[in-house]
C-alpha angles and dihedrals in degrees: 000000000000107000119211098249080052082057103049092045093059091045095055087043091057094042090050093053081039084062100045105043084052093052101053089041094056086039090060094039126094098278114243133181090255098048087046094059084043089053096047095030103047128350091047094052092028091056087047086056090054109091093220121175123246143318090011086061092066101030079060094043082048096065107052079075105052106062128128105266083232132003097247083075095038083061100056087045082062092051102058088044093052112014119175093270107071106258115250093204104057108001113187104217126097096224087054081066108030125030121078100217129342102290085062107044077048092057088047087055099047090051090045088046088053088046091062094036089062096056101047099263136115147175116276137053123120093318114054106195121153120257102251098056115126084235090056093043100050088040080062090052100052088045086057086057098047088056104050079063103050093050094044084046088050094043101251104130089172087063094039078055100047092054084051101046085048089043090065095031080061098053091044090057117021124008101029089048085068118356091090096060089034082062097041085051096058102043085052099048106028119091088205117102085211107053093044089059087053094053089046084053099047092052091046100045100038086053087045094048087046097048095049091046091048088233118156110191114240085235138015120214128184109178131023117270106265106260114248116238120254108260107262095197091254115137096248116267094347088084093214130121128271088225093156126244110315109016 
């Protein structure tokens, strides 16, 4: 039997990851003007008022500190981070990490695409980003979480165990494959301090999520897959011209 005090602990559980996964999702996004006054209104003081273990307590006391002074500069931080061409240091996308070859990041997106379909959600919207950006991933997350809440706080312990369940399915085969180096990436190239504590916190929190949820990844990635070359028209190694017959 679920006692009350087991109740509220849950709920207070779900809220907190609720919090962080919000908080590093609006830190990666485009800043805005509205997702400046929710950093500094409410995920910001709401992660300080979470009693995290080390090391994740003073990566989020950290950041309260690191913010852009406006957002006019928190915006250009994002731009150097993630300029229109897809960076090639620290791209933020999962099939820059995982996929050999198109038929297989196609495969990844349409898993991730399922994953988001089950749960009531979609591309689109005013901000069209792809599904498999690192912003998108960690927002589902923190729906996940919202949810779990909502179900415990409503008394349906089979949906708070299906977002769960789903939660973990989601770190074993997407974000946990690829969110950790993606982290350590950012807090290594970017020139922001922000953006550098963010990095630090997504590394930290998605190892700690996947540790107390006993999750092990499918696959482990460290660095983005090289880029392959346009093709140039050259006939591969030879060096000579594709002219066409006759020519």
């Amino acid at each position: 039997m679920t006692t009350m005090r087991g109740v509220r602990d849950d709920v207070v559980e779900a809220a907190g990851r609720a919090v962080v996964y919000s908080l590093l999702a609006s830190g990666l996004a485009m800043p805005s003007p509205d997702r400046w006054s929710l950093l500094t209104s409410k995920l910001i003081p709401a992660s300080l008022a979470i009693a995290f273990p080390d090391p994740l307590d003073d990566l989020t006391a950290d950041l309260s500190s690191m913010l852009p002074v406006d957002v006019d500069t928190f915006r250009d931080a994002h731009m150097k981070l993630f300029p229109p061409v897809t960076s090639s240091d620290a791209p933020g996308y999962e099939t820059a990490y995982r996929g050999d070859g198109i038929f297989q990041q196609a495969a990844l997106l349409a898993d991730i695409a399922g994953f988001y379909r089950a749960h009531g959600l979609r591309a689109g919207g005013t901000e069209r980003e792809r599904l498999d950006h690192i912003t998108v991933e960690l927002e589902f997350m923190a729906v996940l979480a919202k949810k779990t809440v909502a179900a415990i706080q409503a008394g349906r312990s089979d949906h708070a165990a299906i977002c769960s369940d789903t939660a973990a399915m989601f770190l074993r085969d997407h974000l946990g494959c690829w969110a950790p180096a993606y982290g350590r990436r950012i807090a290594t190239v970017s020139t922001s301090t922000w953006y550098r504590g963010v990095g630090a916190l997504l590394t930290a929190w998605v190892e700690m999520e996947m540790s107390s949820e006993g999750v092990e990844p499918v696959e482990v990635v460290e660095e983005p897959r090289p880029i392959e070359p346009p093709d140039d028209g050259m006939c591969g190694p030879c060096g000579v011209p594709n002219t066409g017959v006759g020519s």
